[in-house]
N, C-alpha and C positions, 0 to 999 in steps of 0.2 A: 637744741644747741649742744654740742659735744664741750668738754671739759678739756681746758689745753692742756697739751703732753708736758707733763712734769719736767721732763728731759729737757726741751725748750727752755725752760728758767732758768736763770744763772742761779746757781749754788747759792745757802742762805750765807754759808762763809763769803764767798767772793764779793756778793750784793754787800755785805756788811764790810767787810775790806776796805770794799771800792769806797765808800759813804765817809771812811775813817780816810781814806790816804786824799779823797777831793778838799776834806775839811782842812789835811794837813797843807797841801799844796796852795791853797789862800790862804795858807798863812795862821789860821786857827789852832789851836790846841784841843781838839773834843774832849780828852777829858778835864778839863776846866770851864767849871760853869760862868760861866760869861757874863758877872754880876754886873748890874751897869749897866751896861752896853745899851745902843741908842735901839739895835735889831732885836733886845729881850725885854717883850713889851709883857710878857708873864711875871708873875712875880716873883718873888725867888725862894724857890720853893722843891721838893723832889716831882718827879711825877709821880702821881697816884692814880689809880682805877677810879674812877667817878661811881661807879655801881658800890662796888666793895670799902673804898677809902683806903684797901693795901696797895704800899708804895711798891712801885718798879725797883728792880735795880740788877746789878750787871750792868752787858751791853747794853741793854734795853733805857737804863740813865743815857748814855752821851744818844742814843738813838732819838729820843723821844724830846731831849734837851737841843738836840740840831732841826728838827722837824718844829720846834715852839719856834727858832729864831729862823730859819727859813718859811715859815711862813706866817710869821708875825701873831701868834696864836696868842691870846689874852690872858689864859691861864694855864695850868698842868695837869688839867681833870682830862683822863682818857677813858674810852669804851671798844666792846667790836660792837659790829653791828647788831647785834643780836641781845647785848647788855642794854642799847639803845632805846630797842623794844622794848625788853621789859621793864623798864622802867617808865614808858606813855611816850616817850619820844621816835625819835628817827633820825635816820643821817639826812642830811641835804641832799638830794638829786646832782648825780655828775659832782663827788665830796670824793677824792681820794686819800684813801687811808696812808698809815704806816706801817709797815712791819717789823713786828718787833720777834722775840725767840721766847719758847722755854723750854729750858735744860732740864734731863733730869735721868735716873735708869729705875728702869723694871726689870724685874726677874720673871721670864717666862714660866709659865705652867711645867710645863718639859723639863726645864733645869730644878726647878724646884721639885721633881719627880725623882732625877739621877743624882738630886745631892741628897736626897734622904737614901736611896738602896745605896749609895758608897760611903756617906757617912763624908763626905768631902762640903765644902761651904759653897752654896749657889752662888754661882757668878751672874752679877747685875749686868745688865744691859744698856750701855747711856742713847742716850735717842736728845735731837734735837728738832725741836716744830713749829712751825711759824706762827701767827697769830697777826690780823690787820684789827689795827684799833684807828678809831677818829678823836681827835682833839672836843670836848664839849663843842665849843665854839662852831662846829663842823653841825653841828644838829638842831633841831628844834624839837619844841613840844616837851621837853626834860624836866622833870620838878625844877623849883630854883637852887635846894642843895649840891646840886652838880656842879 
């Protein structure tokens, strides 16, 4: 089975945009955590990585905090798939994830080459990458600490 054309996919901006301007147009404020609220059945809490215990943040807060209250998710423990594994569990069969980003830049080999022969300061690279993570709840098989 071929790998869909990257092309094909709405942009991680636009996809992220879009998830801010639907929240705004109900009427919601994403970035205000929705204390209370009858639809935040998590606690209240940052999310954090359930493998790692380091918390999200950026976009990836109002991202992961609209994805608990749209789908009534229990807690703010997230994983990808692969964190799932190794830890003895698994995603649920037909569990769609979320997307979330991470930001960051690297300095190419190449650049770090031409700024030592001119003696000028490597310029970094920013790069942004998607990453699909599942809510615990989304899994089975997981130690209980998750």
């Amino acid at each position: 089975m071929s790998k869909p054309d990257p092309r094909s996919q709405p942009s991680l901006y636009d996809e992220i945009t879009g998830k801010i301007l639907a929240e705004l147009e109900a009427g919601r404020l994403p970035w205000v955590q929705p204390w209370g609220t009858a639809a935040a059945k998590a606690p209240v809490a940052m999310p954090t990585n359930a493998a790692t215990g380091r918390g999200y943040s950026g976009i990836n807060v109002l991202i992961l905090w609209g994805a608990v209250i749209s789908h009534g998710f229990p807690n703010q423990g997230w994983l990808t798939f692969r964190q799932a594994l190794s830890l003895g569990g698994h995603v649920r069969k037909g569990e769609c994830g979320t997307a979330i980003v991470y930001a960051d830049r690297f300095v190419p080999d190449h650049e770090r080459r031409r700024a030592r022969e001119t003696g000028d300061e490597a310029q970094a690279i920013p790069f942004l990458k998607r990453f699909t993570v599942f809510n615990v709840a989304q899994c089975d098989g997981l130690p209980e600490n998750c």
